[in-house]
PDB file of N, CA, C and O in Angstrom:
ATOM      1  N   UNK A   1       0.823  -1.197   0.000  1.00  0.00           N
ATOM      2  CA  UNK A   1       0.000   0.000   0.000  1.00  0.00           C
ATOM      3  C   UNK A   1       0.863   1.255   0.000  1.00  0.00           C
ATOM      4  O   UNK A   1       0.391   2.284  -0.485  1.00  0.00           O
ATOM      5  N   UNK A   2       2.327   1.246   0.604  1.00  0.00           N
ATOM      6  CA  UNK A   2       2.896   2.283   0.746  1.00  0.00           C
ATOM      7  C   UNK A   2       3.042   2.796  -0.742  1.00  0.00           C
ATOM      8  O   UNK A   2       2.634   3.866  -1.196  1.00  0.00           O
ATOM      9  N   UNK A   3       3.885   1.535  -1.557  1.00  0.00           N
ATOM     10  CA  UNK A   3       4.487   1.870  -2.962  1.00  0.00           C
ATOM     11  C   UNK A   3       3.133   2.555  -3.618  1.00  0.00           C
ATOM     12  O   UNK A   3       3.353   3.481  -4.398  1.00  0.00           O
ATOM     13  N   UNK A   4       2.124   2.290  -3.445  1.00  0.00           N
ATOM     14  CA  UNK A   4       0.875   3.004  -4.352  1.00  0.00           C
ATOM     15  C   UNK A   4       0.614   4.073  -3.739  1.00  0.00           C
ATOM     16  O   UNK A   4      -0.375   4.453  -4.365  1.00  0.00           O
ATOM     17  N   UNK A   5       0.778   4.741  -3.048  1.00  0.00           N
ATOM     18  CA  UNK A   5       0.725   5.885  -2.379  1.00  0.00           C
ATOM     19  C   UNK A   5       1.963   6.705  -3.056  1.00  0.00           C
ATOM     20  O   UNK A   5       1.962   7.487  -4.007  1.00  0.00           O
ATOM     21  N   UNK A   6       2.821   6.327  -2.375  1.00  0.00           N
ATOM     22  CA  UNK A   6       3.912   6.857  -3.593  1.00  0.00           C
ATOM     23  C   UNK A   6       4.233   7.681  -4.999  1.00  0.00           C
ATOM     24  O   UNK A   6       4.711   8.744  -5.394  1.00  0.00           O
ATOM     25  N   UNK A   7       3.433   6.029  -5.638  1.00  0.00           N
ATOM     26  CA  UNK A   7       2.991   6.656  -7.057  1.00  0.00           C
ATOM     27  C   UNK A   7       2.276   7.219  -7.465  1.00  0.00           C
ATOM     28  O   UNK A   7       2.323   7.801  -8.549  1.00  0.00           O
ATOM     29  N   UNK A   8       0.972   7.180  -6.297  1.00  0.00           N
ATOM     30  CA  UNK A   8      -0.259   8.347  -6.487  1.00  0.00           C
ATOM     31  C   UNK A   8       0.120   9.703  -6.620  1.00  0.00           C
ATOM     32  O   UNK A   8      -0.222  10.572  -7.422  1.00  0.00           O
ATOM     33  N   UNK A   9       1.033   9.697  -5.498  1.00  0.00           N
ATOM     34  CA  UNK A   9       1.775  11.792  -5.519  1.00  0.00           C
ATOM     35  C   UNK A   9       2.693  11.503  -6.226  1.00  0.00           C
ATOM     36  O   UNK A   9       3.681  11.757  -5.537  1.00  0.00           O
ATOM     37  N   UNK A  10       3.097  11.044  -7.391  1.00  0.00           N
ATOM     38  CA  UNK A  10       3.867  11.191  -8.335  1.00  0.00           C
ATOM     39  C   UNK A  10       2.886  11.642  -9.637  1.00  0.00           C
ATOM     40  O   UNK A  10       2.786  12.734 -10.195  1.00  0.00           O
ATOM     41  N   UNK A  11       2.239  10.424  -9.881  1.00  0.00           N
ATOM     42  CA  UNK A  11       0.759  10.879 -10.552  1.00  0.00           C
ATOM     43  C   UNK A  11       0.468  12.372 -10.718  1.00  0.00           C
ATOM     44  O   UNK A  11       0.618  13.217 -11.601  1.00  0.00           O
ATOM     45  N   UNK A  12      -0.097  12.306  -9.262  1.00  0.00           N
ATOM     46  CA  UNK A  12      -0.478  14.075  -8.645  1.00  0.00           C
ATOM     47  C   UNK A  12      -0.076  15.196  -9.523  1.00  0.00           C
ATOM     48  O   UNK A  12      -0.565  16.067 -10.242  1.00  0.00           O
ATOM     49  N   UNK A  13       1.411  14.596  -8.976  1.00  0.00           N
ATOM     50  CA  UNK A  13       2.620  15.604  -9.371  1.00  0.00           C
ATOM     51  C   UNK A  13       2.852  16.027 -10.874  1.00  0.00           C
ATOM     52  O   UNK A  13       3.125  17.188 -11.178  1.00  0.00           O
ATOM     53  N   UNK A  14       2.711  14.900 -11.887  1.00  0.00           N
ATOM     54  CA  UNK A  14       3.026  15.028 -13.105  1.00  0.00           C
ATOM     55  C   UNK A  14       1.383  15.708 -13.717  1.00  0.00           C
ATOM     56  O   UNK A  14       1.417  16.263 -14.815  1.00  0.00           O
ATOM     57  N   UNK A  15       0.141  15.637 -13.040  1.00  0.00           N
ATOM     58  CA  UNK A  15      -1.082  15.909 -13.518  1.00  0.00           C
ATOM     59  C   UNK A  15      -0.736  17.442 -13.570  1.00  0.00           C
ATOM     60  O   UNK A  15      -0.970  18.214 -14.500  1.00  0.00           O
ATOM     61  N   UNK A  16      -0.010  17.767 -12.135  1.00  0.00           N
ATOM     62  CA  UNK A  16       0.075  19.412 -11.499  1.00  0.00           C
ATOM     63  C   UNK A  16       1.062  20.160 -12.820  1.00  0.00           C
ATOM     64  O   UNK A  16       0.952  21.313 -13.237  1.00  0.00           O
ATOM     65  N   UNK A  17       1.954  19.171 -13.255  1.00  0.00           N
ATOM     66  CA  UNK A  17       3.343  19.761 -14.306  1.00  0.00           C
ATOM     67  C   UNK A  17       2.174  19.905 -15.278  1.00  0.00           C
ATOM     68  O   UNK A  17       1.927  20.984 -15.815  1.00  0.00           O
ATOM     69  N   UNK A  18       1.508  18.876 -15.479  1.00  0.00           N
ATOM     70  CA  UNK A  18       0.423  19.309 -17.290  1.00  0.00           C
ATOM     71  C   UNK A  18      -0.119  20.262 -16.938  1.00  0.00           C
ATOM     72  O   UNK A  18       0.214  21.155 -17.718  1.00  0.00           O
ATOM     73  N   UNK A  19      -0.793  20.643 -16.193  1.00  0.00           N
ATOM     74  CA  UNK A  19      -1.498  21.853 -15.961  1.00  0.00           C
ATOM     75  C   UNK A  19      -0.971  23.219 -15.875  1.00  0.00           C
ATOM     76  O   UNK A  19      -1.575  24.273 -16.075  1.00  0.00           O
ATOM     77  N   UNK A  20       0.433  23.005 -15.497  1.00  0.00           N
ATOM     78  CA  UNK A  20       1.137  23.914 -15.218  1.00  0.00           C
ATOM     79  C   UNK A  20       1.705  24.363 -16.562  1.00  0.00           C
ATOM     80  O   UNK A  20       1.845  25.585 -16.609  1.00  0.00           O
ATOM     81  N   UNK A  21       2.300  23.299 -18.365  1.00  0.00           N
ATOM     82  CA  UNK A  21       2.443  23.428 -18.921  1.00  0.00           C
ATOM     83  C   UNK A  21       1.207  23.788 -19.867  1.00  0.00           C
ATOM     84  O   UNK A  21       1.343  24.428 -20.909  1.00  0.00           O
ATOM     85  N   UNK A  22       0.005  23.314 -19.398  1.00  0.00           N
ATOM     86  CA  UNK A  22      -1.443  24.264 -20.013  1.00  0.00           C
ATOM     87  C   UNK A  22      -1.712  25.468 -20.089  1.00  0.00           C
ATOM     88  O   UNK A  22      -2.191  26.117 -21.019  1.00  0.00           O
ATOM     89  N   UNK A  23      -1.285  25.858 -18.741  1.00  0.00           N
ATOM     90  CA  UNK A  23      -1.402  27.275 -18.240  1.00  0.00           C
ATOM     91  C   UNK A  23       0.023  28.471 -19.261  1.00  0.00           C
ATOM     92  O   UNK A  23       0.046  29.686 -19.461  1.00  0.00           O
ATOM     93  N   UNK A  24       0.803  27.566 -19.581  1.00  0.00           N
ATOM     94  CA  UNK A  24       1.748  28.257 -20.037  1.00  0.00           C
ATOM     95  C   UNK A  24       1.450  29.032 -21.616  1.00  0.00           C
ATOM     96  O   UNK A  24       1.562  30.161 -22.093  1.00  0.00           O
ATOM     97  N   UNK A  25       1.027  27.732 -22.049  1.00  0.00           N
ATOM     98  CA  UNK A  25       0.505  28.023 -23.588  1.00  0.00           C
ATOM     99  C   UNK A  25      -1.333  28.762 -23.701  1.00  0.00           C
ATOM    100  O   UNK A  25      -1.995  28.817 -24.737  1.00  0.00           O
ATOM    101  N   UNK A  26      -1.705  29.161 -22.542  1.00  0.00           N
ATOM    102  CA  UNK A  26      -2.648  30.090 -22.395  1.00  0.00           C
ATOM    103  C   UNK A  26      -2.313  31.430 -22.525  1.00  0.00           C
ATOM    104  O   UNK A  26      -2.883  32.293 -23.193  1.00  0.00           O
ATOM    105  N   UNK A  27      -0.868  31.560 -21.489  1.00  0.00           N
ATOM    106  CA  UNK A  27      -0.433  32.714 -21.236  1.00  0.00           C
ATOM    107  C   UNK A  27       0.271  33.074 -22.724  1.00  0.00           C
ATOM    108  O   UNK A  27       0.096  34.152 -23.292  1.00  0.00           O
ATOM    109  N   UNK A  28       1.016  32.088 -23.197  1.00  0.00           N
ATOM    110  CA  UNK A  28       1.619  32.293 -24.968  1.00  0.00           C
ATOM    111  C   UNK A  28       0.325  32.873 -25.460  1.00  0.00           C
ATOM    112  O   UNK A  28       0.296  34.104 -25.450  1.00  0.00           O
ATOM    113  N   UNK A  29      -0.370  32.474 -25.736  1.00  0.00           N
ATOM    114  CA  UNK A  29      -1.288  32.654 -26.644  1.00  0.00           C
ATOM    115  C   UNK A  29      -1.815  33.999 -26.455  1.00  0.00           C
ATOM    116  O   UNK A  29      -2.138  34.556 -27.504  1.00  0.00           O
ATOM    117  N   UNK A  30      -2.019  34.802 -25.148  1.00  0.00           N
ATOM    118  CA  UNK A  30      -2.416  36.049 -24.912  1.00  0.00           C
ATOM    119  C   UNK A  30      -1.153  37.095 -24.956  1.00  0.00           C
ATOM    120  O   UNK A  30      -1.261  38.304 -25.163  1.00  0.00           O
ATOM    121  N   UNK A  31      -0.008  36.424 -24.733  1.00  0.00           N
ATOM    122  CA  UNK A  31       1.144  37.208 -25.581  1.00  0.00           C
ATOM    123  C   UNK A  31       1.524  37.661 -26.829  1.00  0.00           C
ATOM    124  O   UNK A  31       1.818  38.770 -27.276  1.00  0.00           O
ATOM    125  N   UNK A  32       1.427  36.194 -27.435  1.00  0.00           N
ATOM    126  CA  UNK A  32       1.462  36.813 -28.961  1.00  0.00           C
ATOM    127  C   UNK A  32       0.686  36.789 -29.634  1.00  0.00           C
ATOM    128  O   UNK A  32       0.860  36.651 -30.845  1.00  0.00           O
ATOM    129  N   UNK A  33      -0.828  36.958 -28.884  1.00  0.00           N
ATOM    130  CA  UNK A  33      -1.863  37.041 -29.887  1.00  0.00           C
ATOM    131  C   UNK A  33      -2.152  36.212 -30.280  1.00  0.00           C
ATOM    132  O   UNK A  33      -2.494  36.492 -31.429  1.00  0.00           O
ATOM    133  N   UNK A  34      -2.341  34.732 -30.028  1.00  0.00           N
ATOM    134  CA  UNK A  34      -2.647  33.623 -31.054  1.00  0.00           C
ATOM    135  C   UNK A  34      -3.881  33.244 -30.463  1.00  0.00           C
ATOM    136  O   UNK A  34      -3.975  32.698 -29.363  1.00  0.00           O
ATOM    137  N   UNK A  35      -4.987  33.592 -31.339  1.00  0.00           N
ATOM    138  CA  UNK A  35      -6.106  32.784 -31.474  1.00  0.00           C
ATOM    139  C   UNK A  35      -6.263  31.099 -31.351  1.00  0.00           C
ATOM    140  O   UNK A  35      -5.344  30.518 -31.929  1.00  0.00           O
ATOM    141  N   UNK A  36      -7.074  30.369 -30.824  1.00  0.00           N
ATOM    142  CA  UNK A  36      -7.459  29.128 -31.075  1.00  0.00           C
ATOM    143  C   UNK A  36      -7.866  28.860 -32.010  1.00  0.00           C
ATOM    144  O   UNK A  36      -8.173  29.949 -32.494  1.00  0.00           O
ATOM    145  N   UNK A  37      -8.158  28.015 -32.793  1.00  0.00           N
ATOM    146  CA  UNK A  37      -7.184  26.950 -32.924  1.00  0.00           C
ATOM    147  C   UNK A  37      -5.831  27.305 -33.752  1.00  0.00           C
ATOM    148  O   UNK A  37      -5.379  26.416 -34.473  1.00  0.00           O
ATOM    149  N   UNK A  38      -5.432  28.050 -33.714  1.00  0.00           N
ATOM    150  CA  UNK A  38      -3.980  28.377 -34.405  1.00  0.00           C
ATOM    151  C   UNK A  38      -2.896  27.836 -33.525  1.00  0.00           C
ATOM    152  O   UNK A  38      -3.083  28.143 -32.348  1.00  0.00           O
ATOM    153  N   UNK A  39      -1.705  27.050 -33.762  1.00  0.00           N
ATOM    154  CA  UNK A  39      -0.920  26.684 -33.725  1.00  0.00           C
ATOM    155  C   UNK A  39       0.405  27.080 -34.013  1.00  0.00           C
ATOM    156  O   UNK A  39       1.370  26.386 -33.694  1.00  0.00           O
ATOM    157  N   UNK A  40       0.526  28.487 -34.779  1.00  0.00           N
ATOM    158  CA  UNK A  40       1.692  28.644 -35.843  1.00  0.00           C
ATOM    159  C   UNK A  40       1.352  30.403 -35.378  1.00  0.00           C
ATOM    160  O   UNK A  40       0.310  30.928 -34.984  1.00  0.00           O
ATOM    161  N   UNK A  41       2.538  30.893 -35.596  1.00  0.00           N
ATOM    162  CA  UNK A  41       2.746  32.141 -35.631  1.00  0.00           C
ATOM    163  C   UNK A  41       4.382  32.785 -35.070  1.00  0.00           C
ATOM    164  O   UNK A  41       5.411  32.832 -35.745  1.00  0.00           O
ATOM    165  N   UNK A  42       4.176  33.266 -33.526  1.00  0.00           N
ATOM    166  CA  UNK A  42       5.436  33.592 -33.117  1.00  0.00           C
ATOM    167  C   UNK A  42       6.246  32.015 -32.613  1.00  0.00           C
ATOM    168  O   UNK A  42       5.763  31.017 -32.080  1.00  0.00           O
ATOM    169  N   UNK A  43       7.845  32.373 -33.109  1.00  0.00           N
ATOM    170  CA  UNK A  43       8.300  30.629 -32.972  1.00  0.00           C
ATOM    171  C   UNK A  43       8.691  30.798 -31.546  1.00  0.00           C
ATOM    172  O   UNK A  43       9.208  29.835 -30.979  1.00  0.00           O
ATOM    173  N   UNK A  44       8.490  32.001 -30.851  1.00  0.00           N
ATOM    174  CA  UNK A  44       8.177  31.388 -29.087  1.00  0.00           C
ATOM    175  C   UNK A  44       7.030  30.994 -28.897  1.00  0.00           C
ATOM    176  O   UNK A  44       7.018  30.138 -28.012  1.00  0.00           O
ATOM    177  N   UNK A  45       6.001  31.220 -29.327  1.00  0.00           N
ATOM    178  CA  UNK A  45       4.740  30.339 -29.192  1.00  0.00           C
ATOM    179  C   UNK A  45       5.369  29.199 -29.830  1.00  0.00           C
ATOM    180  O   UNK A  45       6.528  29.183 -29.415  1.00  0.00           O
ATOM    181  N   UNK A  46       5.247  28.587 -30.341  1.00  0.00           N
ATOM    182  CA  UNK A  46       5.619  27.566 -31.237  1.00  0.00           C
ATOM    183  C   UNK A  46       6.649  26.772 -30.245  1.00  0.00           C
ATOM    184  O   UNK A  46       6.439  25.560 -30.291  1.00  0.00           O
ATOM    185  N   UNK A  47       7.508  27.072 -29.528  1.00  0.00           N
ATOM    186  CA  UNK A  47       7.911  26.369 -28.765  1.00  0.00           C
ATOM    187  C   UNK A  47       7.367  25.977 -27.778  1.00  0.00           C
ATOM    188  O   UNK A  47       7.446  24.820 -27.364  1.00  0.00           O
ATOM    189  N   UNK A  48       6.690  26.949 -27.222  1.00  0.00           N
ATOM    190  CA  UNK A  48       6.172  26.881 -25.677  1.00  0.00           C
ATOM    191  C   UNK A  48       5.112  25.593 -26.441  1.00  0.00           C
ATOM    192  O   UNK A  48       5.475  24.492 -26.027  1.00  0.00           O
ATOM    193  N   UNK A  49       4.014  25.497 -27.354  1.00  0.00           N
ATOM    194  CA  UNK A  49       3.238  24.551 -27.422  1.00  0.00           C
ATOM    195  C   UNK A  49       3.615  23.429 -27.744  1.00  0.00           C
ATOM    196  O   UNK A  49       3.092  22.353 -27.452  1.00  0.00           O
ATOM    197  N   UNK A  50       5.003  23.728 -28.671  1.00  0.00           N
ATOM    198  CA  UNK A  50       5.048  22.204 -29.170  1.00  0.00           C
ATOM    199  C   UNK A  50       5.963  21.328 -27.617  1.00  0.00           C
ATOM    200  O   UNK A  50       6.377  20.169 -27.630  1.00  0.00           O
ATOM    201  N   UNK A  51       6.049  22.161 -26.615  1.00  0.00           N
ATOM    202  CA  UNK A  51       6.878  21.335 -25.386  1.00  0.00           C
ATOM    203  C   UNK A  51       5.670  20.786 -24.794  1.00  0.00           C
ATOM    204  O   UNK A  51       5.857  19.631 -24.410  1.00  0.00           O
ATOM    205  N   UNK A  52       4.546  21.201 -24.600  1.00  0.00           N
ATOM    206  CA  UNK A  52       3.399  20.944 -24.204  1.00  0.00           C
ATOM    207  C   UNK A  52       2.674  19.672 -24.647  1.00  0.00           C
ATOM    208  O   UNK A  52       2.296  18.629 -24.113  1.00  0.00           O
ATOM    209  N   UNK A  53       2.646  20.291 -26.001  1.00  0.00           N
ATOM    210  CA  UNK A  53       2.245  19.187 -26.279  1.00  0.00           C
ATOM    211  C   UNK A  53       2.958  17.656 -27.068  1.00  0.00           C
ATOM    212  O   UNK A  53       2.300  16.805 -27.667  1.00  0.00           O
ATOM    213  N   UNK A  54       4.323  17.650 -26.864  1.00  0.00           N
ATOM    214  CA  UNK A  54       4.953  16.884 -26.572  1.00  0.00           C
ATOM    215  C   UNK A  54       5.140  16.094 -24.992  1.00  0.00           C
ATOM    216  O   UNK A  54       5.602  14.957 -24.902  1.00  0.00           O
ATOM    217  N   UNK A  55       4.752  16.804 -23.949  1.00  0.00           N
ATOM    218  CA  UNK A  55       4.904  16.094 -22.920  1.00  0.00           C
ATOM    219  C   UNK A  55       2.889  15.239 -22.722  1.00  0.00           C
ATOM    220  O   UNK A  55       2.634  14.278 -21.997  1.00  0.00           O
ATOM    221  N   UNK A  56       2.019  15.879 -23.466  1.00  0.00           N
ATOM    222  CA  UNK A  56       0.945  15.660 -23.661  1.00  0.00           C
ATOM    223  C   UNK A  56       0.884  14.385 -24.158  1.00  0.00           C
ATOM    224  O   UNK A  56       0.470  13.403 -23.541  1.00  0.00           O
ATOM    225  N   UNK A  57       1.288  14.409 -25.249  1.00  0.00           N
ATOM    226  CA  UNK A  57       1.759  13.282 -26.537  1.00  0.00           C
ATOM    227  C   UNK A  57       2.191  11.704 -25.370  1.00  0.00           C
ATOM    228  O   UNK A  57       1.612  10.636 -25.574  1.00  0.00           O
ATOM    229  N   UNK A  58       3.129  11.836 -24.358  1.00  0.00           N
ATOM    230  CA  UNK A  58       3.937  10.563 -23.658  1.00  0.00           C
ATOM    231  C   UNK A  58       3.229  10.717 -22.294  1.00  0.00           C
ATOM    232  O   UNK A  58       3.557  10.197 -21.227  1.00  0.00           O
ATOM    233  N   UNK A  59       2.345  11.418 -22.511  1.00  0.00           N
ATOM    234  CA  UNK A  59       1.723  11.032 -21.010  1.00  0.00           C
ATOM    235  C   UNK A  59       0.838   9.936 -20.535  1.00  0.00           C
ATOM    236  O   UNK A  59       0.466   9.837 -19.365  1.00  0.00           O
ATOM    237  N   UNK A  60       0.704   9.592 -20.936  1.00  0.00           N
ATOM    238  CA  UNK A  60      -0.181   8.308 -20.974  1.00  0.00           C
ATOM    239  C   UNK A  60       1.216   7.040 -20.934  1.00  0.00           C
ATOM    240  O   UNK A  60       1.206   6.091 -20.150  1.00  0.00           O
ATOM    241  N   UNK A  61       2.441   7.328 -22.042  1.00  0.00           N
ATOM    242  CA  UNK A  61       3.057   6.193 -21.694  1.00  0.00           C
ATOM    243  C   UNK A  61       4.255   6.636 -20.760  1.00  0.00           C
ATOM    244  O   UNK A  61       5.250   5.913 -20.732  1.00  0.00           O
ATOM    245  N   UNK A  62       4.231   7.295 -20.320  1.00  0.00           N
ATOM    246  CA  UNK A  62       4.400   7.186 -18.521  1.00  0.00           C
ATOM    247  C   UNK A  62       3.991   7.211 -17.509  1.00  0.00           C
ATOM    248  O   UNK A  62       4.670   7.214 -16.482  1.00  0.00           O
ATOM    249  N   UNK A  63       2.557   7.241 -17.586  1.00  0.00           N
ATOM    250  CA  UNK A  63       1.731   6.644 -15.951  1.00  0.00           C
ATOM    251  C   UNK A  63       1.813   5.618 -16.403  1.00  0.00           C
ATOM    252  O   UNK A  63       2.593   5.044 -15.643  1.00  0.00           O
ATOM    253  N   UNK A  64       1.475   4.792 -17.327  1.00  0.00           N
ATOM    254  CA  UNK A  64       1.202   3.487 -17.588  1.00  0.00           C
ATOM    255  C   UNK A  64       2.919   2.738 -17.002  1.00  0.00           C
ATOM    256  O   UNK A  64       2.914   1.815 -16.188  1.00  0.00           O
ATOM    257  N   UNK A  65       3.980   3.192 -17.448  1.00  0.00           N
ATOM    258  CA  UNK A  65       5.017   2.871 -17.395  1.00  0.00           C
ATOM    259  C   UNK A  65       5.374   3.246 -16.030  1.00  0.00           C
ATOM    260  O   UNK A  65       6.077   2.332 -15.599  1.00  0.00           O
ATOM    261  N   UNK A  66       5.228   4.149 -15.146  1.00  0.00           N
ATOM    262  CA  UNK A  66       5.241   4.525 -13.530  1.00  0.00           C
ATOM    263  C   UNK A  66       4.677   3.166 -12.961  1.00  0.00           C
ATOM    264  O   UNK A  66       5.386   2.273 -12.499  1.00  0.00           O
ATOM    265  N   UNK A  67       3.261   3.133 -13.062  1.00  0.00           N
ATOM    266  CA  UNK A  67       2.650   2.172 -12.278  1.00  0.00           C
ATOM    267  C   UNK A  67       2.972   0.955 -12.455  1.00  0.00           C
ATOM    268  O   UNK A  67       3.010   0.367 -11.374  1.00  0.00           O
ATOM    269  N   UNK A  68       3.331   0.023 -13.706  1.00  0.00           N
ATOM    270  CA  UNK A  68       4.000  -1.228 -13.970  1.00  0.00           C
ATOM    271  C   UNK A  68       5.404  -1.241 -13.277  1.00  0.00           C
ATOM    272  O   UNK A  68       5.799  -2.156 -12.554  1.00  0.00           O
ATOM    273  N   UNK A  69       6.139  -0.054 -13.604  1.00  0.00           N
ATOM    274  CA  UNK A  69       7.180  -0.189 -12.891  1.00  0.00           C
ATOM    275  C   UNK A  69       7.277  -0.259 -11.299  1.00  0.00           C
ATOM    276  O   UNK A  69       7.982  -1.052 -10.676  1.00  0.00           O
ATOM    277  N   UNK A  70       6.513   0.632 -10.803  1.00  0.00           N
ATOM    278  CA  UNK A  70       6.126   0.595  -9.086  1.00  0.00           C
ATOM    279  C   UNK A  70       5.300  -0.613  -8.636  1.00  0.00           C
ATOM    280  O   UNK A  70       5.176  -0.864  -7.437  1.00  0.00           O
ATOM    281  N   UNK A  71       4.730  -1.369  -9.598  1.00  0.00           N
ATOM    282  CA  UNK A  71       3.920  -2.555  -8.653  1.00  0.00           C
ATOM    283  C   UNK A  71       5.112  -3.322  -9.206  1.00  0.00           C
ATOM    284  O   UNK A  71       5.845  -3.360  -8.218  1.00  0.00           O
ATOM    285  N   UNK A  72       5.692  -3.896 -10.093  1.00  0.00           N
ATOM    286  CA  UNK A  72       6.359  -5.100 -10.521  1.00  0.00           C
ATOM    287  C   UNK A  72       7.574  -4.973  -9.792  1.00  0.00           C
ATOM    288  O   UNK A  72       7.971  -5.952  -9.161  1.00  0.00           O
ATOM    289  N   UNK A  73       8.255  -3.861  -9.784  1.00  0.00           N
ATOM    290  CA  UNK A  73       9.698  -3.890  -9.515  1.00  0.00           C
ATOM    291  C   UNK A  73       9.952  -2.524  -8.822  1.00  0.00           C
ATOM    292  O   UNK A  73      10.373  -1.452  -9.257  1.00  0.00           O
ATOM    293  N   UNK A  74       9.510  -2.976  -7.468  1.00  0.00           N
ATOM    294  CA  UNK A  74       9.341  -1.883  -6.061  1.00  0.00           C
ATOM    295  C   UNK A  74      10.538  -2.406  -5.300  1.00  0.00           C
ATOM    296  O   UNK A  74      11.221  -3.431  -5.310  1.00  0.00           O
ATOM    297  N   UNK A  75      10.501  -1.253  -4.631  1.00  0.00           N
ATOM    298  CA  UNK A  75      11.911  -1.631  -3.777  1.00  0.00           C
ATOM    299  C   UNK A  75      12.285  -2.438  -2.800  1.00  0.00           C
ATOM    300  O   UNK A  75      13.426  -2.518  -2.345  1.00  0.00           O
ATOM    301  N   UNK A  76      11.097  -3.206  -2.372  1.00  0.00           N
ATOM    302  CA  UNK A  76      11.241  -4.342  -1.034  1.00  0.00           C
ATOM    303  C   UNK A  76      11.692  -5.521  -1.822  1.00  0.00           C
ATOM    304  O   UNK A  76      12.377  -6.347  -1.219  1.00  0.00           O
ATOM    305  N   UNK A  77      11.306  -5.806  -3.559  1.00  0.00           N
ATOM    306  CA  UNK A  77      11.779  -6.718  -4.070  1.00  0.00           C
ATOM    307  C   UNK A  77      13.390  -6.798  -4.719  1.00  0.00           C
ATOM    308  O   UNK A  77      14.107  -7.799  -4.754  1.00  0.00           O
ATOM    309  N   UNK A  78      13.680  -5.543  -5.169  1.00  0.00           N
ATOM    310  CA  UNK A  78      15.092  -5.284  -5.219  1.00  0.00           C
ATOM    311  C   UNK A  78      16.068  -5.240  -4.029  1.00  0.00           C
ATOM    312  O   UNK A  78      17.171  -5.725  -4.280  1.00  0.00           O
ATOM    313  N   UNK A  79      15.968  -4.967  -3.323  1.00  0.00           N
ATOM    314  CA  UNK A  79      16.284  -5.632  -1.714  1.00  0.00           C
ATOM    315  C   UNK A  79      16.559  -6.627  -1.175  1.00  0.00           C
ATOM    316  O   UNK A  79      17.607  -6.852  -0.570  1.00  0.00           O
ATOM    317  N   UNK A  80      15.373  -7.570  -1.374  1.00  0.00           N
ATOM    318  CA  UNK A  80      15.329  -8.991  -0.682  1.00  0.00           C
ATOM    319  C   UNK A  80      15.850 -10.102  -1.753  1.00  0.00           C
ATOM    320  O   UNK A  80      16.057 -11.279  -1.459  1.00  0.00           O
ATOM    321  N   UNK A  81      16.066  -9.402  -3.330  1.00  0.00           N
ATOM    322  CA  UNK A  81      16.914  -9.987  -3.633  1.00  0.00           C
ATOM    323  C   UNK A  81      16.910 -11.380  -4.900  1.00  0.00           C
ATOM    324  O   UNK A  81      17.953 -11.978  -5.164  1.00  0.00           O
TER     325      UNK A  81
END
């Protein structure tokens, strides 16, 4: 129960980073003016979204990959050996 606790505020944590990288490309967008659905314009917008949504893109295959890794190969089993 501990190790899933663990990974829950890791979870948490990485939900809090997307949001935090959501919030970023909100604030882009009222900087340089970029309308929705536009994608393209200033190439600091253009960065700020495409980091976004690149970490958007692998998010899924790293909770999936967190939690397999934390139930299968947790640390009481690397330990005992």
């Amino acid at each position: 129960a501990g190790d899933s606790i663990l990974l829950a505020a890791v979870s948490l944590l990485s939900a809090c980073q997307q949001m935090y990288f959501t919030l970023n490309v909100g604030r882009a967008r009222l900087k340089y003016k970029i309308a929705p659905p536009a994608v393209t314009g200033s190439l600091d917008f253009e960065r700020i979204f495409r980091a976004q949504q690149n970490s958007l893109e692998f998010y899924s295959v790293f909770l999936v990959t967190l939690w397999m890794a934390g139930w299968y190969f947790n640390q009481g089993s690397l330990v005992s050996g």
